[in-house]
C-alpha positions in Angstrom: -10.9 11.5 34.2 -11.8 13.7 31.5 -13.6 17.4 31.5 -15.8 18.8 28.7 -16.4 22.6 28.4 -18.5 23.9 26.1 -19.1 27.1 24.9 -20.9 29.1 22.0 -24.9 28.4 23.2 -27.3 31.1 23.5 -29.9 33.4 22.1 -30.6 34.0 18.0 -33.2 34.5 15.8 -34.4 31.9 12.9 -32.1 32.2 10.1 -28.9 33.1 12.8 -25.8 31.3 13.2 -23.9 30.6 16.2 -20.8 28.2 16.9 -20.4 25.9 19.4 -17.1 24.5 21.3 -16.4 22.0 23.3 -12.6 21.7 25.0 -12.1 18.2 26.7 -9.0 18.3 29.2 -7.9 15.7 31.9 -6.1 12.2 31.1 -6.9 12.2 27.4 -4.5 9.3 25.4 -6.4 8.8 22.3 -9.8 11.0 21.8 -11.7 8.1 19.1 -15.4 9.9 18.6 -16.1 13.4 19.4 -20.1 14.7 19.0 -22.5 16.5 19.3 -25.7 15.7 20.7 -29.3 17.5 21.6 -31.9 17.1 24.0 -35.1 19.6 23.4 -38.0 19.6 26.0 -40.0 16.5 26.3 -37.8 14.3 23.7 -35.1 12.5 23.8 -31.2 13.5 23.5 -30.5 12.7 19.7 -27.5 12.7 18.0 -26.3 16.0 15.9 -23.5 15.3 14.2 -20.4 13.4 14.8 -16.4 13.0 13.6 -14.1 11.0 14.5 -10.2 11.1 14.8 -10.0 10.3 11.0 -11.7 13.0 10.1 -14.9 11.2 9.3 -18.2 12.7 10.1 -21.7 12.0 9.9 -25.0 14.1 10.3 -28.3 14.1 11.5 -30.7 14.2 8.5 -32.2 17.4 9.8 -29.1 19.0 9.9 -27.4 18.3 6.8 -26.4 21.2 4.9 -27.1 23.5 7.6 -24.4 22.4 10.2 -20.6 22.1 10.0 -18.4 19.7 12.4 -14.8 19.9 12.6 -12.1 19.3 15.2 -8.6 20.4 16.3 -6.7 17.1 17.6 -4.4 19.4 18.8 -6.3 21.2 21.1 -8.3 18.7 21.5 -11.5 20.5 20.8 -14.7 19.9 18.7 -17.0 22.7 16.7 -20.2 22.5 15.5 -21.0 25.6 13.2 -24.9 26.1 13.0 -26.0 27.8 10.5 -30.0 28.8 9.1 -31.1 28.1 12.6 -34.8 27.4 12.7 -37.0 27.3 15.9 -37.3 23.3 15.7 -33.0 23.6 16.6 -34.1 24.8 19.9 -32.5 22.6 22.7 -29.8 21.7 24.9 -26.5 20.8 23.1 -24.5 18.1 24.5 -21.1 17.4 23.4 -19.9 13.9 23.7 -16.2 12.7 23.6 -15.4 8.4 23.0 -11.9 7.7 24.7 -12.0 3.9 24.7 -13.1 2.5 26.9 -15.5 5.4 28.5 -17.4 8.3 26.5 -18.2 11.4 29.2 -20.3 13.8 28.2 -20.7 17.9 28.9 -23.4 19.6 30.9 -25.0 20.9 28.1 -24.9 24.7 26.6 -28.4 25.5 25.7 -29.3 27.2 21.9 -32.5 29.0 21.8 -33.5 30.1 18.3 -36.7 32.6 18.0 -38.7 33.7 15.4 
């Protein structure tokens, strides 16, 4: 079984930055995919951004140039810096963590950006 904490969520205005973690702990062998994902009222969870143990990531159009994702394998721990946060960022992030053959997910740490 594997546990997700995430951290970083909360309160800023358009234009802010904030930084989110997310520490996965447990029985962790090989940690493939690590993500972020979002989930705003009324739509569905959609991917952010995403990296995988290569280093390899991949963004979300919306996103791209605004958002960083990067990951200590060591710690076993995922970022996702957010930068020039507009209202239309606001939503529940969810980090999401592949260890073949099961992905688990966190409970969510929500961002609220106002204007």
């Amino acid at each position: 079984q594997v546990t997700l904490v995430e951290s970083g969520g909360g309160l800023v205005q358009t234009g802010g930055s904030l930084r989110l973690s997310c520490a996965a702990s447990g029985s962790i062998f090989s940690i493939n995919f690590m993500g972020w994902y979002r989930q705003a009222p009324g739509k569905q969870r959609e991917l952010v951004a995403g990296i995988t143990s290569g280093g390899n990531t991949n963004y979300a159009a919306f996103v791209k140039g605004r958002f960083i994702i990067s990951r200590d394998n060591a710690k076993n721990t995922v970022y996702l810096q957010m930068n020039s946060l507009k209202s239309e960022d606001t939503a529940v992030y969810y980090c999401n963590v592949y260890t073949p053959p099961v992905a688990y997910w966190g409970k969510g740490t929500l961002v609220t950006v106002s204007s």
